[in-house]
C-alpha positions as CSV (number, residue, x, y, z in Angstrom):
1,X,0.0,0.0,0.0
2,X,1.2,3.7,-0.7
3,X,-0.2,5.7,1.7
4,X,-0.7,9.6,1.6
5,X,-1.4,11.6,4.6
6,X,-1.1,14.9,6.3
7,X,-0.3,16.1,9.5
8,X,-2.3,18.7,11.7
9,X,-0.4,21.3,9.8
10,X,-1.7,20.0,6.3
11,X,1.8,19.3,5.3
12,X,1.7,15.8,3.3
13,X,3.3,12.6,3.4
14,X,3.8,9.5,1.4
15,X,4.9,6.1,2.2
16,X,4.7,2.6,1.0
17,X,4.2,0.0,3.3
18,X,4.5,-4.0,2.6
19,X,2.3,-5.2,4.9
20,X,-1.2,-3.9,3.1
21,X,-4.2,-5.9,2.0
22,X,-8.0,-5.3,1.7
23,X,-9.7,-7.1,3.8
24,X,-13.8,-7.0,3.2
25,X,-16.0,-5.1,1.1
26,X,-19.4,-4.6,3.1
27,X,-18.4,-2.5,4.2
28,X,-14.8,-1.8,1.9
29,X,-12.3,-2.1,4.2
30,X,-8.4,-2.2,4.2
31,X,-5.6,-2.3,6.5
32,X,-1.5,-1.4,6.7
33,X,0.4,-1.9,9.5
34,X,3.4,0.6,10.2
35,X,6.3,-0.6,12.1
36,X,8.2,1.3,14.7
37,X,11.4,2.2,13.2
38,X,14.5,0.4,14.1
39,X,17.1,3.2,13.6
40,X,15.7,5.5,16.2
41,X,12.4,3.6,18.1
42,X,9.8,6.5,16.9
43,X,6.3,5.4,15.2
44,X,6.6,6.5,11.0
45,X,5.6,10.2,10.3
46,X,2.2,7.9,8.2
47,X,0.7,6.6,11.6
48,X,1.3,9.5,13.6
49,X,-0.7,11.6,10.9
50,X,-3.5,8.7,10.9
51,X,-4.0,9.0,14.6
52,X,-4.2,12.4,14.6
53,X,-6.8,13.1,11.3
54,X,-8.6,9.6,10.9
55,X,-7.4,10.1,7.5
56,X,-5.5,8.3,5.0
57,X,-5.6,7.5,1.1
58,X,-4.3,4.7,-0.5
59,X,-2.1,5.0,-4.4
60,X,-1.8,1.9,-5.8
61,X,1.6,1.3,-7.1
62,X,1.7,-0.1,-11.0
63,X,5.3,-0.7,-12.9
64,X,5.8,3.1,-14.0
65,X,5.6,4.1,-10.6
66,X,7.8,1.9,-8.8
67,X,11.1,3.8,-9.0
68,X,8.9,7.0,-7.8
69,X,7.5,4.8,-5.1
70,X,10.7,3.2,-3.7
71,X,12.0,6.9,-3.2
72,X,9.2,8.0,-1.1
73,X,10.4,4.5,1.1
74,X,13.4,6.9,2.6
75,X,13.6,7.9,6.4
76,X,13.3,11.8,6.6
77,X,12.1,14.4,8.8
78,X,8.3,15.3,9.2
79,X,8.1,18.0,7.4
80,X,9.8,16.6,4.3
81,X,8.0,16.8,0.9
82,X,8.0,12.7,-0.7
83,X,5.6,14.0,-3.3
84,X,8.4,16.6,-4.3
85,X,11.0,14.4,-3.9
86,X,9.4,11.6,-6.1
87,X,8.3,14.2,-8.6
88,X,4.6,13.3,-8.4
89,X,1.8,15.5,-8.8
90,X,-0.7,15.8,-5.5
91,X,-4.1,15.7,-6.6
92,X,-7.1,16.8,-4.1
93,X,-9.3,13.9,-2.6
94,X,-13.1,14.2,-2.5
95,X,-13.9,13.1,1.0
96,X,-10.5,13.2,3.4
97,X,-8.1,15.8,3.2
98,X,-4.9,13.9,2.5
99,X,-4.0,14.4,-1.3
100,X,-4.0,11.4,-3.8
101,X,-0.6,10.5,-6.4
102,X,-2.2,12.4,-9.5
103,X,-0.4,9.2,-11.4
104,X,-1.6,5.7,-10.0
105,X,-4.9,5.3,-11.7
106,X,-6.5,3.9,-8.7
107,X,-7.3,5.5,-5.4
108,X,-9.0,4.1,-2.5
109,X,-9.9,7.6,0.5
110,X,-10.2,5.9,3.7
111,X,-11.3,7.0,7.2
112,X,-9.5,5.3,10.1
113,X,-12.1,2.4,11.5
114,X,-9.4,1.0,14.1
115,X,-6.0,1.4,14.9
116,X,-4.8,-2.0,16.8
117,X,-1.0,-1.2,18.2
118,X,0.4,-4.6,18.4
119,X,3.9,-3.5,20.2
120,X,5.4,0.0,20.6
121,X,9.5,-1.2,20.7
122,X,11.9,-1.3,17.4
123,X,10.2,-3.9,14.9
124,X,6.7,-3.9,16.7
125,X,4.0,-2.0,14.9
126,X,0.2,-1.3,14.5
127,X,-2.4,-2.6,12.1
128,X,-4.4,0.5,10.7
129,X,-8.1,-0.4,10.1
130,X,-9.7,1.8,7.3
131,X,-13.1,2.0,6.0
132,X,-13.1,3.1,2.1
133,X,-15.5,6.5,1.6
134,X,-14.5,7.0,-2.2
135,X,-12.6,4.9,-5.0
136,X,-11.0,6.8,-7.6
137,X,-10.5,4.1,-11.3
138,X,-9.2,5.7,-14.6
139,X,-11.2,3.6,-17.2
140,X,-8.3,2.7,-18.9
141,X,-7.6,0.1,-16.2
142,X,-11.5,-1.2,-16.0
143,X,-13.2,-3.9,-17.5
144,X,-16.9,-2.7,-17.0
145,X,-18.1,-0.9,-14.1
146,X,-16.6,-3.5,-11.1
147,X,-14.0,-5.3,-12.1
148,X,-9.9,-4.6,-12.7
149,X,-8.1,-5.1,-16.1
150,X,-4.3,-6.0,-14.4
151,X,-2.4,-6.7,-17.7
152,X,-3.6,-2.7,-17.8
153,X,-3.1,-1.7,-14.5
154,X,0.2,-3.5,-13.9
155,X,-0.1,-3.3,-10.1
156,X,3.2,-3.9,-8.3
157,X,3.3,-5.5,-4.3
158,X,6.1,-4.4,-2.4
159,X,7.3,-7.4,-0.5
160,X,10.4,-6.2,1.9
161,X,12.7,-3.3,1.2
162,X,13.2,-3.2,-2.6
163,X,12.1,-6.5,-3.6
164,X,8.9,-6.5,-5.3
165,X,6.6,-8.4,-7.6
166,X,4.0,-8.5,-10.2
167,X,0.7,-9.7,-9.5
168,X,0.1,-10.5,-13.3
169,X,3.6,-12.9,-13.3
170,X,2.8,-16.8,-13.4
């Protein structure tokens, strides 16, 4: 999952996380789960936004965007700009205020249902509970009105640090 977010400040963020999955569709429902940093112990700049605006969207990730996607994966300050540094464009949401990647073709705004922290020390993490208010699909990744061409979309899944794969490989 690529997850954008802002802070209180409305400063955004963007992250991928390989721990992501959807999880039910009545109602439409994913999760992430954000670890606690091992290079310094703090909670990642994404859950620390979550907690404080309920608010997070999710970018999915297809094969143009996965050098722009690994460079957002780097440890920087709060107030850094991943969307700038990645060269994406951020493009307004329609119910939460985090911004969505202009380029993935498919957006899913979510409003935090749950946040479960499962340990708070170096590796430990939380698992982030959303429930899905507004999906975004160009057509040009659709087949009809419900269902997802991936030979178009080429979606890519992060698995651990840079090494990834495609969903569409046999």
């Amino acid at each position: 999952g690529w997850i954008s977010s802002i802070d209180l400040g409305g400063r955004p963020n963007l992250a991928p996380f390989s721990f992501f999955n959807v999880v039910c569709s009545n109602p439409p429902t994913v999760l992430f789960c954000p670890l606690i940093r091992g290079t310094d112990g703090k909670s990642k700049d994404t859950l620390n936004n979550v907690r404080a605006t309920d608010e997070f969207v999710v970018n999915i990730v297809t094969e143009e965007l996965l050098n722009a996607m690994n460079a957002t994966s780097i440890e920087a300050p709060s107030d850094f700009n991943e969307f700038e540094f990645a060269g994406l464009t951020l493009t307004p949401s329609v119910t939460v205020k985090p911004p969505r990647v202009k380029e993935s073709p498919i957006h899913f705004e979510c409003r935090v249902q749950q946040i479960v922290d499962i340990n708070n020390a170096p590796g430990g993490g939380s698992i982030v509970i959303g429930t899905i208010t507004h999906i975004h699909a160009e057509e040009r990744v659709m087949l009809g009105p419900d269902k997802i061409n991936l030979m178009a979309l080429r979606p890519i899944g992060r698995l651990m640090g840079s090494g990834y794969c495609r969903v569409t490989d046999h």
